[in-house]
N, CA, C and O of each residue as an XYZ file, in Angstrom:
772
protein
N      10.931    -28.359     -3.385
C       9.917    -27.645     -4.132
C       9.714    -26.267     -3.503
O       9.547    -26.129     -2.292
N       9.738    -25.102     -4.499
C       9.333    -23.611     -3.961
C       7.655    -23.676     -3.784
O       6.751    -23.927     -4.582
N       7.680    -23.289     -2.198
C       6.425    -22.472     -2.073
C       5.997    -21.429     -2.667
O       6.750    -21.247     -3.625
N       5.168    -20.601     -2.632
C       5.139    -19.378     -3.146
C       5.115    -18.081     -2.737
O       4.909    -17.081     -3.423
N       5.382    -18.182     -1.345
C       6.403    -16.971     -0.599
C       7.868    -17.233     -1.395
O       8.051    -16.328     -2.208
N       8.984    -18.242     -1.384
C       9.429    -18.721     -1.780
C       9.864    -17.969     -3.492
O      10.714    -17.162     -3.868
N       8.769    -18.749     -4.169
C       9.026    -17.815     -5.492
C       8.885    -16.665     -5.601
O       9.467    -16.172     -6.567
N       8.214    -15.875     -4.855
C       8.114    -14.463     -4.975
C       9.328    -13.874     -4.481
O       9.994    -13.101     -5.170
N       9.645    -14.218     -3.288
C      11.423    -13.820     -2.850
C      12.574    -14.018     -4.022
O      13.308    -13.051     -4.226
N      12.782    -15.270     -4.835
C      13.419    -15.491     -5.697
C      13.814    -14.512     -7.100
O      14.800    -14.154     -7.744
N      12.039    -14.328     -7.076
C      11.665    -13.577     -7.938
C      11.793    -11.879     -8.197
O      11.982    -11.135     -9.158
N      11.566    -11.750     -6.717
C      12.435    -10.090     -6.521
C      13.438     -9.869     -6.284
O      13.903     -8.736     -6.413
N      14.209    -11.033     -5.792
C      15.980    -10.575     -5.823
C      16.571    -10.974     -7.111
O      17.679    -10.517     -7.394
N      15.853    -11.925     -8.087
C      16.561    -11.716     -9.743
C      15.943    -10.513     -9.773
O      16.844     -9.688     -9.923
N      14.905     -9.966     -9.713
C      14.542     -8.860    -10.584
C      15.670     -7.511     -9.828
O      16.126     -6.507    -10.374
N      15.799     -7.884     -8.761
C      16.610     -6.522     -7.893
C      18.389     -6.642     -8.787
O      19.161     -5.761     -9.167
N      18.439     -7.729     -8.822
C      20.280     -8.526     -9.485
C      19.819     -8.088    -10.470
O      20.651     -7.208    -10.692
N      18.823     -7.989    -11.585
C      19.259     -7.453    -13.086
C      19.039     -5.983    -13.012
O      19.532     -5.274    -13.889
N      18.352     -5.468    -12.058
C      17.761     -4.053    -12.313
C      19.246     -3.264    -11.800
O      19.424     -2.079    -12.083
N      20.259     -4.045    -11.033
C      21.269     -3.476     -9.875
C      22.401     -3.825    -11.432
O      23.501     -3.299    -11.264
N      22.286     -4.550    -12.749
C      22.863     -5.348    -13.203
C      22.419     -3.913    -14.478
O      23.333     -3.227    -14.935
N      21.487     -3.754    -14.739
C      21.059     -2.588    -16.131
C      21.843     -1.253    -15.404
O      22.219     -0.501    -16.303
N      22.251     -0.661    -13.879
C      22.564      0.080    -13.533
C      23.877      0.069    -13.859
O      24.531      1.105    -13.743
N      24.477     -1.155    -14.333
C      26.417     -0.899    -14.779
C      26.632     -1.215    -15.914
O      27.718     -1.616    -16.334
N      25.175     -1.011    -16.838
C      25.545     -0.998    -17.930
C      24.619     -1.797    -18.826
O      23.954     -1.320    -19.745
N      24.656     -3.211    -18.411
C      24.094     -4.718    -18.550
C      22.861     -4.495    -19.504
O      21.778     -4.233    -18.981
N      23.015     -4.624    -21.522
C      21.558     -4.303    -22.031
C      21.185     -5.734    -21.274
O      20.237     -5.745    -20.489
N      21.890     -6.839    -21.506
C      20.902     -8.275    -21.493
C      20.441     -7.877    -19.948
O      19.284     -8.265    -19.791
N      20.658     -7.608    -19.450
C      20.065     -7.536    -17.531
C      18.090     -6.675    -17.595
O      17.091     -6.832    -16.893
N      18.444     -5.710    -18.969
C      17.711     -5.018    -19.201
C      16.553     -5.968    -19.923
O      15.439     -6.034    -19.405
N      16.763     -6.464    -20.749
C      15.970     -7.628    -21.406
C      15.179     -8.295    -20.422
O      13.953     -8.410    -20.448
N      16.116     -8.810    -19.381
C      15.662     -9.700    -17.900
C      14.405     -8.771    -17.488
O      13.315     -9.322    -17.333
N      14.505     -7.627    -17.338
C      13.883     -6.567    -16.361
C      12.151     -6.593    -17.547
O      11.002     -7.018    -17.429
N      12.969     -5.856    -18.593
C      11.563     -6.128    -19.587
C      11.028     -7.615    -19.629
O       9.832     -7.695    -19.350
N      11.436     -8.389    -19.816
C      10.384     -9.720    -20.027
C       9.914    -10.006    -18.517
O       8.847    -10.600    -18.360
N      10.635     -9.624    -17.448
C       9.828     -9.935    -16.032
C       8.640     -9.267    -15.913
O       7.826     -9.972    -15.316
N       7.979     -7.657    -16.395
C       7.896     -6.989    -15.721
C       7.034     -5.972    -16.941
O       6.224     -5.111    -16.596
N       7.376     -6.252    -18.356
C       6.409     -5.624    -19.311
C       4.818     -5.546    -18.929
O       4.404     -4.441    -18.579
N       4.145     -6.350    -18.959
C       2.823     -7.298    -18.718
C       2.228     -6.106    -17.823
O       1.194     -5.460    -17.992
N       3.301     -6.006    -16.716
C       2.602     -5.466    -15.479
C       2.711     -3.882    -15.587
O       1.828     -3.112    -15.210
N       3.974     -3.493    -16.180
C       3.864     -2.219    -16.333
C       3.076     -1.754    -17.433
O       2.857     -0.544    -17.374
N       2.641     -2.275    -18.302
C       1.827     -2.243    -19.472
C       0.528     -1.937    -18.822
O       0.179     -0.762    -18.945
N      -0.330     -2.772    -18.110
C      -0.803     -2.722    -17.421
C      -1.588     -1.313    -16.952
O      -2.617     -0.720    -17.274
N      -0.335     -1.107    -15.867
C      -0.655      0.526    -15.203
C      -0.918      1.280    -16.470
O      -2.113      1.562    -16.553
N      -0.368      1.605    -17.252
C      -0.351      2.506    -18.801
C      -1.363      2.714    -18.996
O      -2.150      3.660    -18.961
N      -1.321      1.518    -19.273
C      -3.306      1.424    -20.407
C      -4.632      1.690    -18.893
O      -5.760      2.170    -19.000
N      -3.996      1.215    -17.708
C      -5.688      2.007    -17.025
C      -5.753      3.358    -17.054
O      -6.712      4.113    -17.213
N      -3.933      3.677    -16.778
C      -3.929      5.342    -16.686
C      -4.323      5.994    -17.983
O      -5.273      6.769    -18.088
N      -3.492      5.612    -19.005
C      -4.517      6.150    -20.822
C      -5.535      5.896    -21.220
O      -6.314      6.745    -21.653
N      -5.815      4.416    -21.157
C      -7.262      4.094    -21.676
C      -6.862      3.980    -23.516
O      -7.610      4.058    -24.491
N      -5.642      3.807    -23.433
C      -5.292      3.893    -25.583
C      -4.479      3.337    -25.463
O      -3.627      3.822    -24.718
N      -4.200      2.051    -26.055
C      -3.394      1.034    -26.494
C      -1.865      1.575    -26.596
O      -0.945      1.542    -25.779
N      -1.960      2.130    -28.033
C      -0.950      3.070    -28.917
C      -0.624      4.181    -28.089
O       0.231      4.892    -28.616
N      -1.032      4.598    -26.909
C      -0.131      5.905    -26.152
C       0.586      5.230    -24.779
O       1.549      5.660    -24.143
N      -0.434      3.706    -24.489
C      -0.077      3.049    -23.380
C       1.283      2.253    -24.028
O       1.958      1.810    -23.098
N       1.837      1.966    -25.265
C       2.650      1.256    -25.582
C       3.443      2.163    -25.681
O       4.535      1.672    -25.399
N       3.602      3.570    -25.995
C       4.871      4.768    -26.130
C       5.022      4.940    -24.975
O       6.212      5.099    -24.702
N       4.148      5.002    -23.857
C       4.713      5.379    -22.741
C       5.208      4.018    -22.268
O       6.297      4.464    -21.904
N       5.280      2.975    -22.034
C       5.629      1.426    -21.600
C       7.363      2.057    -22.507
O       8.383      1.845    -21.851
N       7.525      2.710    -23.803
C       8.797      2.179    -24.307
C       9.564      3.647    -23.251
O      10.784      3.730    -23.107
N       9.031      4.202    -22.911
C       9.880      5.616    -22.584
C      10.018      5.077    -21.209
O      11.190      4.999    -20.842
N       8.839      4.559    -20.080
C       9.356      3.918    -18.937
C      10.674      3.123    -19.093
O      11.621      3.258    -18.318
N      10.662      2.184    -20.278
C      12.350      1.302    -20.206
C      12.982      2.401    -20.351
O      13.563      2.583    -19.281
N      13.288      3.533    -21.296
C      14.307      4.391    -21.249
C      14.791      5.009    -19.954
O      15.893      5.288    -19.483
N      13.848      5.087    -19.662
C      14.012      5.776    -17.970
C      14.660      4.853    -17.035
O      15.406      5.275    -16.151
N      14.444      3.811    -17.171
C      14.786      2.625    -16.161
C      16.588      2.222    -16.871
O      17.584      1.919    -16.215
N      16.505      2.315    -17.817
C      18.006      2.597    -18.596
C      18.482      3.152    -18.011
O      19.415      2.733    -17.326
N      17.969      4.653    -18.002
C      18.953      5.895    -17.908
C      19.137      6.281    -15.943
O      19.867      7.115    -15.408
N      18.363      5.500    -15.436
C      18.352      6.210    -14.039
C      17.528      4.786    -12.938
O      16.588      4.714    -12.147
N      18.848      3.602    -13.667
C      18.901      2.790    -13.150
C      19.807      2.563    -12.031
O      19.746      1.433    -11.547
N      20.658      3.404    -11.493
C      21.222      3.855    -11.407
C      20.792      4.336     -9.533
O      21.334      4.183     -8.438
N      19.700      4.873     -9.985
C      18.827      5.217     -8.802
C      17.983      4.642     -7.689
O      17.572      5.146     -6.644
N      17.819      3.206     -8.319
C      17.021      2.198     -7.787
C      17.911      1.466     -6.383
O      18.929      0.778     -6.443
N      17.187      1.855     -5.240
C      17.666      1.742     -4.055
C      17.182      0.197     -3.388
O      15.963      0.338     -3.283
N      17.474     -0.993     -2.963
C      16.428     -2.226     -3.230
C      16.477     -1.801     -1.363
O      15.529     -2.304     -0.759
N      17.169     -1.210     -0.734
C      16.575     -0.621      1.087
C      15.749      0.101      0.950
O      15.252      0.284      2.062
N      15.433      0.464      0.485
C      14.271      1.954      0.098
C      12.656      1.245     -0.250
O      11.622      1.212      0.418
N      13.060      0.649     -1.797
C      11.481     -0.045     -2.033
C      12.089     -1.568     -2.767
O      13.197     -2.011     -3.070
N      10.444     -2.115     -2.854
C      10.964     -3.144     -3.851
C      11.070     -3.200     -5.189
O      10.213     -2.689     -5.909
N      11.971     -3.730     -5.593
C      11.893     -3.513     -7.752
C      10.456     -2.890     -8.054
O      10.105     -1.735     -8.294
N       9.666     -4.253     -7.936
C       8.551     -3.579     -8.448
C       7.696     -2.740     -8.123
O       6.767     -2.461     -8.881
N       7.838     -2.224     -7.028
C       7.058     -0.573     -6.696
C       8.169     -0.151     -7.415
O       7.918     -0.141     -8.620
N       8.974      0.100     -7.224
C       9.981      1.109     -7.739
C       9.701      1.561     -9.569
O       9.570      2.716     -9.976
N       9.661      0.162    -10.525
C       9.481      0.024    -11.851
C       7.976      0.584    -11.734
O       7.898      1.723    -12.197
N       6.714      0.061    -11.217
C       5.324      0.646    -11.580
C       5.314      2.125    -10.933
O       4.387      2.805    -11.371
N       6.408      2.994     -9.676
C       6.096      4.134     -9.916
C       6.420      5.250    -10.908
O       5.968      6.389    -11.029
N       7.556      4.408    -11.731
C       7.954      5.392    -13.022
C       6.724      4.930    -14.215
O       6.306      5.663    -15.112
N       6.372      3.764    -13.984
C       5.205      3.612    -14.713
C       3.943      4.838    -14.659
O       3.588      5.557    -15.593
N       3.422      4.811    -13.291
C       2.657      5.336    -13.128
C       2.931      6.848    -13.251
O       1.915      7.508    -13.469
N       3.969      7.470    -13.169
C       4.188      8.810    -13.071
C       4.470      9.204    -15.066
O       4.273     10.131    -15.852
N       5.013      7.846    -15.067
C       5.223      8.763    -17.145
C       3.788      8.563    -17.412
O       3.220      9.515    -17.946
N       3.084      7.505    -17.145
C       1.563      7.946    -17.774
C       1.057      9.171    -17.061
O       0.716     10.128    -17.756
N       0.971      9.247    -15.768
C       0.217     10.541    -15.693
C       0.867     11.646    -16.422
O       0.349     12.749    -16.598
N       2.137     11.254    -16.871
C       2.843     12.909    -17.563
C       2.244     12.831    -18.924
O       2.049     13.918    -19.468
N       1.979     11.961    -19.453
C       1.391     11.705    -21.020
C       0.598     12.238    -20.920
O       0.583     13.419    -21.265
N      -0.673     11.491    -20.286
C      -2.111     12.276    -19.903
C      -2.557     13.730    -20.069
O      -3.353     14.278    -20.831
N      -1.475     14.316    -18.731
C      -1.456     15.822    -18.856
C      -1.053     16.621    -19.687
O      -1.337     17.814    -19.801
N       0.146     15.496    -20.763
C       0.397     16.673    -21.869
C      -0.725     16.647    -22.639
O      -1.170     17.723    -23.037
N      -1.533     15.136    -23.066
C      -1.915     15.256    -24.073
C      -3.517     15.885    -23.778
O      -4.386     15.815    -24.647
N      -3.764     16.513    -22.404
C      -4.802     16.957    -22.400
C      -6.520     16.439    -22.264
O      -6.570     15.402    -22.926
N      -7.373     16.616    -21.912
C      -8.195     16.332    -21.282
C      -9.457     15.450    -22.189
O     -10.177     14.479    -21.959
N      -9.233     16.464    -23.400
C      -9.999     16.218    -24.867
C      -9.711     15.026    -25.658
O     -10.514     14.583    -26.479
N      -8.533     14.484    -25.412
C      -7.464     13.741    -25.863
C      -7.912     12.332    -25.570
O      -7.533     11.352    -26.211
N      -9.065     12.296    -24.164
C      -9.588     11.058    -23.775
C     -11.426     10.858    -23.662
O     -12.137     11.842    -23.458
N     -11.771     10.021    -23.761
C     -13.412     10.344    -24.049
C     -13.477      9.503    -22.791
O     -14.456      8.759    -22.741
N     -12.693      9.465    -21.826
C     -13.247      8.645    -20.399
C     -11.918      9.209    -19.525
O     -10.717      8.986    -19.679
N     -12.942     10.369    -18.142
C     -12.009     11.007    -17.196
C     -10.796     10.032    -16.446
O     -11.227      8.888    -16.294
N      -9.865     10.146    -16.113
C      -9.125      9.509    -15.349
C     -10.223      8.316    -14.425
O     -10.360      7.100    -14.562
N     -10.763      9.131    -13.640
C     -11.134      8.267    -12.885
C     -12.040      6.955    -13.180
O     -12.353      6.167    -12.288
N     -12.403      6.822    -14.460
C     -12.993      5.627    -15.315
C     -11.676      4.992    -15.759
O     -11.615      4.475    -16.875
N     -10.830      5.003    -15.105
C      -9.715      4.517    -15.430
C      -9.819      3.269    -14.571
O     -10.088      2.350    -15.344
N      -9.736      2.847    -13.420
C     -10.048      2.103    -12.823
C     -11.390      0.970    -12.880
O     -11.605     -0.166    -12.458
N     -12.056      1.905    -13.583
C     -14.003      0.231    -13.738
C     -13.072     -0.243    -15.466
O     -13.594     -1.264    -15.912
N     -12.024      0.230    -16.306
C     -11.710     -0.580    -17.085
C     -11.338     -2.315    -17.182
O     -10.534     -3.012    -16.564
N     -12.180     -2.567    -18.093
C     -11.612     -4.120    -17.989
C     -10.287     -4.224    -18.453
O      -9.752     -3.569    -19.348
N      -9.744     -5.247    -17.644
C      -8.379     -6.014    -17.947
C      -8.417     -7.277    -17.625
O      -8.864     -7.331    -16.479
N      -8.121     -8.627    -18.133
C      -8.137     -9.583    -17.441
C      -6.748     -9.660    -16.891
O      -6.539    -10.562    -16.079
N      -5.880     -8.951    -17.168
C      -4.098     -8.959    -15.819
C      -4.508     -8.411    -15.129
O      -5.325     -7.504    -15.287
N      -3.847     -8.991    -13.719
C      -4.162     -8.594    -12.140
C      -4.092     -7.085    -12.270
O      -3.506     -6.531    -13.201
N      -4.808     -6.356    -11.152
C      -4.329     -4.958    -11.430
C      -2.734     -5.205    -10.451
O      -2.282     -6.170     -9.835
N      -2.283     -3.936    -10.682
C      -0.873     -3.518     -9.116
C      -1.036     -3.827     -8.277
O      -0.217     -4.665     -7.898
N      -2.489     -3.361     -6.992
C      -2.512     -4.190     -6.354
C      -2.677     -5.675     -6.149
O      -2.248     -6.276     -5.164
N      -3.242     -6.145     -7.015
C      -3.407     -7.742     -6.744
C      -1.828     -8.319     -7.464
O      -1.556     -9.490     -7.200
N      -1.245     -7.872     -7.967
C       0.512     -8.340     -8.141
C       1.218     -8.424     -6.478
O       1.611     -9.410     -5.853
N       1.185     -6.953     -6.090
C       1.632     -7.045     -4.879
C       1.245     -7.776     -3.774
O       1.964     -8.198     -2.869
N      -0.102     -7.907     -3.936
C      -0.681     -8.974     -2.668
C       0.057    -10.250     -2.888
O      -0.002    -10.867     -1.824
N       0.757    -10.966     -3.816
C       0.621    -12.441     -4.373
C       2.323    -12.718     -3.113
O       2.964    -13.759     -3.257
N       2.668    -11.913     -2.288
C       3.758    -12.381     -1.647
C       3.920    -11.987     -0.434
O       3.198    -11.023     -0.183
N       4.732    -12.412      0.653
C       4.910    -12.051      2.047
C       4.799    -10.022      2.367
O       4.195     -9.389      3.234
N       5.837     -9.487      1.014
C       5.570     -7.970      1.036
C       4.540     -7.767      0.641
O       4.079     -6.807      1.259
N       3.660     -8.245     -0.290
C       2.537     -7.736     -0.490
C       1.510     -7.877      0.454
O       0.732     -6.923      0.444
N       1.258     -8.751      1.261
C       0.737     -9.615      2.754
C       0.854     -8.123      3.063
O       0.180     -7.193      2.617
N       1.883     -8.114      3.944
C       2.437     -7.133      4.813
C       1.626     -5.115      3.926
O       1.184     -4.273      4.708
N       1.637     -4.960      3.045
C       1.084     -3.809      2.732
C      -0.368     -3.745      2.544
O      -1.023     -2.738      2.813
N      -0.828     -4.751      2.114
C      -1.948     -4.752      2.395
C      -2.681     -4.525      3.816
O      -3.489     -3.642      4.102
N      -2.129     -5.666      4.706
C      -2.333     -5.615      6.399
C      -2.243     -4.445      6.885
O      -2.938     -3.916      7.752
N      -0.718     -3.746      5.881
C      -0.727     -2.164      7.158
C      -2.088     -1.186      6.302
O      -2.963     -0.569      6.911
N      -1.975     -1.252      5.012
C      -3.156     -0.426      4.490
C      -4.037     -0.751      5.144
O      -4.762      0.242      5.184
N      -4.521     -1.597      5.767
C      -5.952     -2.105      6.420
C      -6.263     -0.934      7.786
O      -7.349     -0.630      8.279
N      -4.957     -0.474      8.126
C      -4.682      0.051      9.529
C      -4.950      1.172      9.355
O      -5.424      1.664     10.380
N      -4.861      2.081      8.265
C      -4.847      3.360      7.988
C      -6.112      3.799      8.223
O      -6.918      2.906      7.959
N      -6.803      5.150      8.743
C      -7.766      5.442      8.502
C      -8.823      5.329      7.284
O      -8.055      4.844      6.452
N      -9.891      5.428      6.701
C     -10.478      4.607      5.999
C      -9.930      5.660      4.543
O      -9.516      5.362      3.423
N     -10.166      6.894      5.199
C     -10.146      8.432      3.697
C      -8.361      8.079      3.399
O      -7.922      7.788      2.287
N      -7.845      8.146      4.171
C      -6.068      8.018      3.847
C      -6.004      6.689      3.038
O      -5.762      6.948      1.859
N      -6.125      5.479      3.246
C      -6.282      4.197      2.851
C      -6.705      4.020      1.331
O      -6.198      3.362      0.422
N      -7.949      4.941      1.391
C      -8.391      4.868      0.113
C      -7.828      5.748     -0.821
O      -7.623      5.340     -1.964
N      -7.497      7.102     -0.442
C      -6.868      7.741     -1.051
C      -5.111      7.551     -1.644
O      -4.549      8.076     -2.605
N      -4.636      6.645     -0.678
C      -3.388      5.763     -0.981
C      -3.502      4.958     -2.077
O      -2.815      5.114     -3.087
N      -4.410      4.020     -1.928
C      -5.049      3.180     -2.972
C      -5.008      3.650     -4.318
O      -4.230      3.129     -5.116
N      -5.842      4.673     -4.684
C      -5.890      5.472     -5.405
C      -4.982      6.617     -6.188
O      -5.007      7.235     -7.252
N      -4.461      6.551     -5.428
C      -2.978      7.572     -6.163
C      -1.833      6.567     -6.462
O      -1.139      6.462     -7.473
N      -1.825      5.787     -5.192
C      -0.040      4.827     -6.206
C      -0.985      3.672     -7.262
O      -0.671      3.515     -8.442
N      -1.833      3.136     -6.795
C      -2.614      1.864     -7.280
C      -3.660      1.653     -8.417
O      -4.001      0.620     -8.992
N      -4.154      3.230     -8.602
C      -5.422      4.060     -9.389
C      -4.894      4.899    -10.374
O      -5.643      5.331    -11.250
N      -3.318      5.285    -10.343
C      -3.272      6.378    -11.200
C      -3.599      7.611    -11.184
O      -3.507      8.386    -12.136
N      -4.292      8.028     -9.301
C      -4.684      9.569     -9.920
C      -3.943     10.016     -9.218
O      -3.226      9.404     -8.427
N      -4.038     11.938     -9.522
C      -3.265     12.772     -8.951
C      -3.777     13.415     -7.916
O      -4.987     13.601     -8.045
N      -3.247     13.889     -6.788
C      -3.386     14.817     -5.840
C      -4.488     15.595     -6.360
O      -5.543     15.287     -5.805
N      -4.622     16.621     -7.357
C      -5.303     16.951     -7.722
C      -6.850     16.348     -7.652
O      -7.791     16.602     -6.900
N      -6.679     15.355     -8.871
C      -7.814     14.472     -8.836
C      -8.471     14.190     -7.589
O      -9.675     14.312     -7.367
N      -7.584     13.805     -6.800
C      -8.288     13.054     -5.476
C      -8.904     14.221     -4.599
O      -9.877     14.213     -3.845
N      -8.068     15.169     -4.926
C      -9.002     16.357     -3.931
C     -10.057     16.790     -4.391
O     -11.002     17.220     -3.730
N      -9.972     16.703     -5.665
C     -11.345     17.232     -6.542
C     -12.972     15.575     -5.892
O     -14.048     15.560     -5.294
N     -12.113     14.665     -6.513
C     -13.251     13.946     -5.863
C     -13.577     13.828     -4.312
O     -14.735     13.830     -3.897
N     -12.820     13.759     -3.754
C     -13.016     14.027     -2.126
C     -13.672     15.354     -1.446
O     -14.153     15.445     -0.317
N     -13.552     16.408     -2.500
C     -13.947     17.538     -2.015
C     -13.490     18.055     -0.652
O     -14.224     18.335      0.296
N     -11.967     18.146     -0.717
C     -11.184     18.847     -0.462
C     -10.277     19.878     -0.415
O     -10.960     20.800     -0.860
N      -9.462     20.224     -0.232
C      -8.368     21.247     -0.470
C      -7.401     20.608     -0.951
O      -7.298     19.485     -0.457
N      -6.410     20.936     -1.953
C      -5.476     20.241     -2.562
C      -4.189     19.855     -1.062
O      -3.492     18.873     -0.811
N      -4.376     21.076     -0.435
C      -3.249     21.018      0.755
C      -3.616     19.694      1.510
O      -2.910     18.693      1.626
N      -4.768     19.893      1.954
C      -5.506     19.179      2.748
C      -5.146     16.888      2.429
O      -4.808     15.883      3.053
N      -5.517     17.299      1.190
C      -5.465     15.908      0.513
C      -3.694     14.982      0.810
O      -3.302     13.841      1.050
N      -3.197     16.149      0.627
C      -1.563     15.646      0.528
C      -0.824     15.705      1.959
O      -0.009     14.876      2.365
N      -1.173     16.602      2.493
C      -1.154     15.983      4.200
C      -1.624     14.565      4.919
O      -1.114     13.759      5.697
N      -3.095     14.743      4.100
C      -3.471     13.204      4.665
C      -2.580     12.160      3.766
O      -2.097     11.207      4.378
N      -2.352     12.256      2.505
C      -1.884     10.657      1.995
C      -0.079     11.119      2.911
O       0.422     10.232      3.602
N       0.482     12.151      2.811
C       1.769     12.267      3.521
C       1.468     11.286      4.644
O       1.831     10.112      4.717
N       0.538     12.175      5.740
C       0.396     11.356      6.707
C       0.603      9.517      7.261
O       1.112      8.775      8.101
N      -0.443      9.604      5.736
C      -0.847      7.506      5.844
C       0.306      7.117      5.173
O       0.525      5.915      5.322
N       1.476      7.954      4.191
C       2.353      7.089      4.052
C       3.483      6.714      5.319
O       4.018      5.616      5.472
N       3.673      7.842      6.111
C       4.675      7.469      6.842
C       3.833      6.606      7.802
O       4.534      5.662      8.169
N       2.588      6.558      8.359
C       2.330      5.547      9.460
C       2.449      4.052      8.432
O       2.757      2.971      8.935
N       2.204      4.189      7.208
C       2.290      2.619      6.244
C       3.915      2.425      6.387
O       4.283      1.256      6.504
N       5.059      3.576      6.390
C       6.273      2.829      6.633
C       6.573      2.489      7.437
O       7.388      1.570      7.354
N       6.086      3.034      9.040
C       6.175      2.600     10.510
C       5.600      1.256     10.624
O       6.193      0.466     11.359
N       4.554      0.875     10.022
C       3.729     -0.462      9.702
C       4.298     -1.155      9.623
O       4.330     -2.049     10.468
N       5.297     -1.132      8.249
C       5.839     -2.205      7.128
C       7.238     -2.161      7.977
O       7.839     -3.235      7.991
N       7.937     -0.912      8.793
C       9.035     -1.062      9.026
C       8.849     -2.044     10.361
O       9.827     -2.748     10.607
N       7.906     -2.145     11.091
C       7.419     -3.297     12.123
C       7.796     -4.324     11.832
O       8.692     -4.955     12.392
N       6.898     -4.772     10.523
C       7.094     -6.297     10.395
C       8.264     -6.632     10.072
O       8.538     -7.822      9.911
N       8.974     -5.874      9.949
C      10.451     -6.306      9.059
C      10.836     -7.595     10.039
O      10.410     -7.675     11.191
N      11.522     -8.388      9.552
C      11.967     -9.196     10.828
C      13.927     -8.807     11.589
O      14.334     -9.407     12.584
């Protein structure tokens, strides 16, 4: 019987074998990737839009992307699914900004008190030994870096945003999350076994 460290390992090396599998071509590998992995990238969309119908155009242009520059997906680098929710997260913020500010009757940052009953990103990632492990090193980070990490891969916002709410300098802001990312890879590159 699989534990559930167990299934989660299983579970990211099919998803790494079809995503390594859509990179030589493979539509059915691609199918694999969408039915694993819709739910969750859907997900990010709709906190980052807040609109069904712009969160579902951007969900179809993320698969295009994952089509076209599958290619790119390194499984030493990150895991599938950071890798799939940061093209998530980056085509919604590109939607967003095209479609302008007016375009939404709730700022980005009410993006996050939205209800969803699916886990958010972070609580996907917590559910396994890597997610264990990022959480633990996020714990380590200073409290402003930590949160501001949180918040940009996990929240959807931008550099921008975060400096504006932090009341900072845009420079300022991206030094610190620079900062907390490389001590989070020194972290995570620790536990490696």
């Amino acid at each position: 019987m699989l534990n559930r460290t167990d299934e989660g390992i299983a579970g990211r090396e099919a998803l790494t074998a079809s995503l390594l599998a859509v990179a030589a071509g493979d539509q059915a590998a691609l199918r694999q990737v969408y039915d694993r992995t819709a739910a969750k990238l859907f997900g990010i969309c709709l906190r980052i839009l807040d609109d069904r119908q712009e969160a579902e155009d951007v969900l179809q242009d993320v698969y295009l992307t994952i089509w076209n520059k599958a290619d790119g997906f390194d499984p030493g680098r990150a895991s599938p699914i950071t890798w799939l929710a940061t093209i998530a997260r980056n085509r919604a913020i590109d939607r967003r900004r095209a479609l302008g500010p007016r375009a939404f009757s709730r700022p980005l940052e009410d993006a996050e008190e939205r209800a969803d009953d699916r886990p958010d990103a972070l609580d996907l990632l917590t559910q396994g030994d890597e997610a264990q492990a990022l959480s633990d090193c996020l714990g380590t980070l200073d409290e402003r870096a930590g949160e501001a990490i949180r918040a940009a891969f996990f929240g959807g916002l931008t550099y921008e945003e975060l400096s504006l709410r932090a009341e900072m300098p845009l420079g300022t802001m991206k030094s610190l999350i620079r900062r907390g990312l490389i001590r989070l890879k020194g972290c995570l590159e620790a536990r490696q076994p």
